[in-house]
Phi, psi and omega in degrees: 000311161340297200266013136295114137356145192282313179325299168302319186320311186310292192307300195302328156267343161279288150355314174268357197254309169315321183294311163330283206290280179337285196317293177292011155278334188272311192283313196296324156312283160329329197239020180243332182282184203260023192222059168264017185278348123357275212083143202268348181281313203263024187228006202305293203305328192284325221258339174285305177322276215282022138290313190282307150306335178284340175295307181282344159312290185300319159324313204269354152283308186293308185326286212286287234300313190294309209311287213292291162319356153290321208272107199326300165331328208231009192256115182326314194268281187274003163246104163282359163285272175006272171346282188306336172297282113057253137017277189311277163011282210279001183260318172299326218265322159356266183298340181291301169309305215297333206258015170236009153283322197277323163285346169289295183245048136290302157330287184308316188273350190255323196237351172079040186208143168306148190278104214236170198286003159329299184347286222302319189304334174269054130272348210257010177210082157262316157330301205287313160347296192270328178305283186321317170254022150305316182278346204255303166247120191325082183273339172293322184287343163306298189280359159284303188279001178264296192332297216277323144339286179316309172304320146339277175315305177310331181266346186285295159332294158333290144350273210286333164259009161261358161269350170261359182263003183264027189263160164262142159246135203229020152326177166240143168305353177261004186259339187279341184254327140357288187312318187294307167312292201292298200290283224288331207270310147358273194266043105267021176261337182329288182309304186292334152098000208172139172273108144165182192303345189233111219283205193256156150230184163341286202294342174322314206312292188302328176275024166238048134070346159263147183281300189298320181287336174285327191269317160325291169313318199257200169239193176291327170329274176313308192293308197282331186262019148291308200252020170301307200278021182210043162277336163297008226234083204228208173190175187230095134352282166317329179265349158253008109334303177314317169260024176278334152316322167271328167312335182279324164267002196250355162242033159071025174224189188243102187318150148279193177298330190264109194289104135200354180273090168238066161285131129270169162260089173283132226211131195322153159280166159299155177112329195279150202265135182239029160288024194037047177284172184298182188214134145242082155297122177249136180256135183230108210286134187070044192269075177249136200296007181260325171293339186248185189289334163336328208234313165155020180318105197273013129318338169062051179269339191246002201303009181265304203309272196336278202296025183241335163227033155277008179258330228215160171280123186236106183284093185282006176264016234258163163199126161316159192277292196242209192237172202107054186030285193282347147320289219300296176323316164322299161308314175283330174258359177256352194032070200215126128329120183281099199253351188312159154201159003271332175297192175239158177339312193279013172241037153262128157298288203323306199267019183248016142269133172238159167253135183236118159295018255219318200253005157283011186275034214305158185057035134288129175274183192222136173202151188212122176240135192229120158325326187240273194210125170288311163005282156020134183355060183039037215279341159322284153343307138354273176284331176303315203244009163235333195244105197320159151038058168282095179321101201229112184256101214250171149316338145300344200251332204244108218285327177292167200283161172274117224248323170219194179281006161270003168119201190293167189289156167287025145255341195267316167318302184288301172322296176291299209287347173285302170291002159269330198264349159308309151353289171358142163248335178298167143291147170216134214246099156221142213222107161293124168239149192221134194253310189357309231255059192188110199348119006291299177125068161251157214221112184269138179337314187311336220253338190267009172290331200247327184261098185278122193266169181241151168262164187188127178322120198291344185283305206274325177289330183296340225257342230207356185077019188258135170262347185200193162272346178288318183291018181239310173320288196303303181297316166299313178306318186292314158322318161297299181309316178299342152287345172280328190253348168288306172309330163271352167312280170348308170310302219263153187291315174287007180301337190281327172254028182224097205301116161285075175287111182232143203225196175234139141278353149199176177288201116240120170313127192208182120321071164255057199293271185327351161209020143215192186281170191297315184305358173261345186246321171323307216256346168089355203276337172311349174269353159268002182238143139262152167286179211214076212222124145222131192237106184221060208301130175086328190264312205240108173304157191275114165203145143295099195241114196279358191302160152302156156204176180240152165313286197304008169277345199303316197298307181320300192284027154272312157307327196276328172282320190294355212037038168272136223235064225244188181222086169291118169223028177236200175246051151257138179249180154265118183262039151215053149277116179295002205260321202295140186264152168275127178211175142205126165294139178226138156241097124022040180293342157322334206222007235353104171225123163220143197213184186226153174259136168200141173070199196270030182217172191219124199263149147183138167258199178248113153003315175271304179291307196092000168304166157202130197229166172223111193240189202264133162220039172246325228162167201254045169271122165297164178283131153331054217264103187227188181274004195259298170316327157343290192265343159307291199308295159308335154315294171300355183258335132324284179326257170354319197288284192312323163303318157312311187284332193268359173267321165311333183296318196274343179294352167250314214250030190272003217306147162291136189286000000 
């Protein structure tokens, strides 16, 4: 131990005195909530989580302390300014913990949550704020028991550096910069949280499937400088009450007394298949429909896809609430527009209990397979801490290699995942997100004896929504893979009893000058339109449906076919519910834009400005401007508001029962 730096010792027993003070403030949680009914045996993994956040906390102080505290001026041990500085700090950095414990758990005992930046808003009432909680909590005696802690803790520091400054050090300067290197690299695998590509996060908390094992793991630290950049993350009440009335007609119900209420009961069609069948959604990354053979692209990139929906009901009107991944998945399994900004719905902690129709599937199993890793914009917490019982298939899970940084290729994706669910003995909810069809645009070795890749004129891909032969190669591949997983699909006993759904999670913005009118392309919409596919030879007669629809329609209508019996409490309809009108809200956060597509027109304004404009997606015809046009323009604009406004709502008040 001599020969470590004194400097390191120090950090290494302030480190160990904070861990101490974290661990028992987290057992303090524990033995003041009401679920201790746990037990302290069944909680080993959480209490480890919250040890590895508590690490990174604690990292992110001792890192500066070593860096800065190298510095002769600055050195604790050989400066007594150093010392006092030092010193000074850690009695703040003290007082800073004890008093964001102590309001954590208030927080906690008031509302049954970790203590996340929502607070700062009963700053904008701040009088009436503190009057409440002056009558709600003993606060002199709080601020008496943080005091007399502190004061604790401060002499315990203390302590601790005068027994490392009377020790010797018999080090070398080559053991000392060794020490220095070992200590840094520590607490920045520490700060980082994990070997693997992706660092530790929040939502981790959350994917052990309890709300209470999640709040238990984090600390305030976390909760709170998590949900800072999203406090702002609201909605104006009044205005979605004023408008809870449109909402109710254009999805077919009657607001209750309470317009903040909009459950429903959603309920099989003529039609609905009463075989439990399986359900495998694939969310398909970049499916965007101006690029593929459907919409008539004379590239030929999808033609196995084209003739699957020429089988099967297929919405060539389909549209992302907005553009993104991390969007799209949002939207589809939640039936919600993801409107956050700047960041998206899933990396607010406030918003990730959801309620899913997805768990009206009952005596389904559930499974959700990714090549690569959910870490991925915190999308794990998400599906783990909303979808009972999940099966969750990661890149580590999957015996084939990892081909880029999105994991394995998406045949190989399709292929293992055909053989767990051949397996089955149940019904099964299983939903393939698939990455290939994306910058790098690899292509795997294995692959190119059977997947022949083309050459094509650089005139023609532009011409046609292509930058380059690598991105039209990469877009064909996907076509290969959904052929490679039908066909072996095709084999196996469940093919015969199992609905295929396949969406985009979003477009790309492009040029589709050459096969729809300019406003699809002015206007962004390309980046927003996907196929739509549901394919189920013998269960679904083949028809073409030109209705508008959303990413948030899938669930409703997957159910409305299953004769499932669901609780709808979002903006997904069925759409082939004969009742339903067709439409889809599209939002812009790049541009703050949100608007609605219906009819022959496509509506959006700016969030800020208040422009607003209207076009033509039938045709290069300017809109008239007249009073029939007018009373269009004001329809949709009513719309748009109301959607807008009621998906921010819901994006916090959708909670799972």
């Amino acid at each position: 131990m001599v020969k470590i730096p004194k400097l390191i010792r120090w950090l290494l027993w302030t480190g160990l005195i904070f861990l101490v003070l974290f661990t028992l403030m987290r057992l303090g949680l524990f033995i003041l909530s009401d679920q201790q009914s746990y037990g302290l045996s069944t909680l080993g993994g959480t209490f480890f989580l919250g040890l590895r956040y508590d690490l990174r906390m604690i990292s992110i102080v001792l890192i500066p302390m070593l860096i800065l505290g190298s510095i002769p001026a600055l050195h604790p041990f050989s400066s007594t300014r150093g010392k006092k500085v030092w010193m000074a700090i850690l009695g703040v950095v003290t007082l800073f913990v004890l008093f964001f414990f102590s309001v954590d758990f208030a927080h906690y005992a008031y509302l049954e949550q970790r203590l996340n930046a929502s607070v700062l808003n009963y700053l904008q009432d701040a009088r009436i704020s503190m009057n409440m909680v002056w009558q709600s909590y003993p606060i002199i005696r709080m601020v008496l028991g943080v005091l007399l802690v502190a004061v604790l803790l401060i002499w315990i520091l203390h302590r601790s550096h005068r027994m490392v400054s009377k020790q010797p050090f018999t080090g070398t300067s080559r053991s000392r910069i060794i020490s220095f290197i070992v200590f840094f690299l520590a607490g920045g695998f520490f700060i980082f949280g994990r070997f693997n590509q992706y660092p530790l996060r929040w939502s981790d908390a959350f994917a052990q499937g309890s709300d209470y094992k999640a709040y238990l793991a984090l600390n305030p630290f976390e909760s709170f400088f998590n949900t800072l950049k999203f406090r702002h993350s609201t909605y104006d009440e009044k205005k979605v009450k004023e408008l809870a009335p449109v909402i109710g007609s254009y999805f077919n119900f009657t607001p209750s007394d309470n317009p903040l209420l909009f459950t429903r009961t959603g309920a099989p069609h003529t039609g609905a298949i009463t075989s439990k069948p399986n359900i495998v959604l694939v969310i398909c990354e970049s499916f965007s429909a101006y690029k593929s053979s459907m919409f008539g692209n004379p590239l030929k990139t999808t033609p196995f896809f084209d003739s699957l929906c020429r089988q099967g009901i297929f919405f060539d009107r389909c549209f992302t609430p907005t553009y993104g991944t991390a969007r799209g998945v949002w939207a589809t399994i939640t039936g919600i527009p993801d409107v956050e900004m700047p960041k998206t719905a899933s990396r607010n902690p406030a918003a990730v209990d959801q309620h899913t129709i997805i768990n009206d599937f009952t005596g389904y199993e559930k499974f959700y397979f990714l090549g690569g890793s959910t870490s991925w914009a915190n999308i794990r917490g998400v599906l783990t801490n909303n979808i009972n019982g999940l099966h969750l298939y990661e890149q580590e899970d999957f015996k084939a290699p990892k081909i880029d940084v999105w994991g394995i290729s998406d045949k190989n994706l399709f292929l293992e995942s055909n053989k767990i669910l051949a397996q089955q003995q149940k019904p099964f909810f299983a939903i393939i997100q698939t990455a290939d069809n994306h910058r790098p645009y690899t292509i795997p070795e294995e692959d190119l004896s059977a997947f022949k890749k083309v050459e094509a004129p650089a005139d023609s891909l532009r011409k046609y929504g292509f930058e380059s032969l690598a991105e039209m190669n990469a877009f064909r591949y996907t076509d290969f893979g959904y052929q490679q997983f039908i066909e072996a699909a095709r084999k196996e006993k469940y093919f015969n009893n199992t609905i295929f759904v396949f969406i985009g999670d979003h477009g790309i913005p492009g040029n589709a000058d050459a096969l729809f009118p300019h406003s699809w392309t002015a206007q962004r919409l390309t980046s927003m339109h996907v196929p739509l596919l549901f394919y189920a030879p013998g269960l679904l007669a083949p028809q073409r449906v030109h209705t508008i629809s959303s990413q948030t329609d899938v669930l409703p209508t997957i159910a409305g076919l299953c004769d499932i019996k669901y609780t709808n409490s979002t903006l997904g309809k069925d759409l082939l519910d004969s009742t339903t009108k067709g439409f889809a809200f599209i939002f812009d956060p790049d541009y703050s834009m949100t608007g609605v597509v219906k009819g022959d027109y496509l509506y959006r304004k700016q969030l800020g400005a208040k422009k607003e404009e209207l076009v033509s997606i039938v045709n290069n015809d300017a809109v008239p401007n007249d009073a029939a046009h007018a009373a269009i323009a004001h329809e949709m604009q009513v719309l748009t508001d109301a959607l807008y406004e009621t998906a921010r709502f819901m994006l916090l008040n959708n909670k799972k029962k």
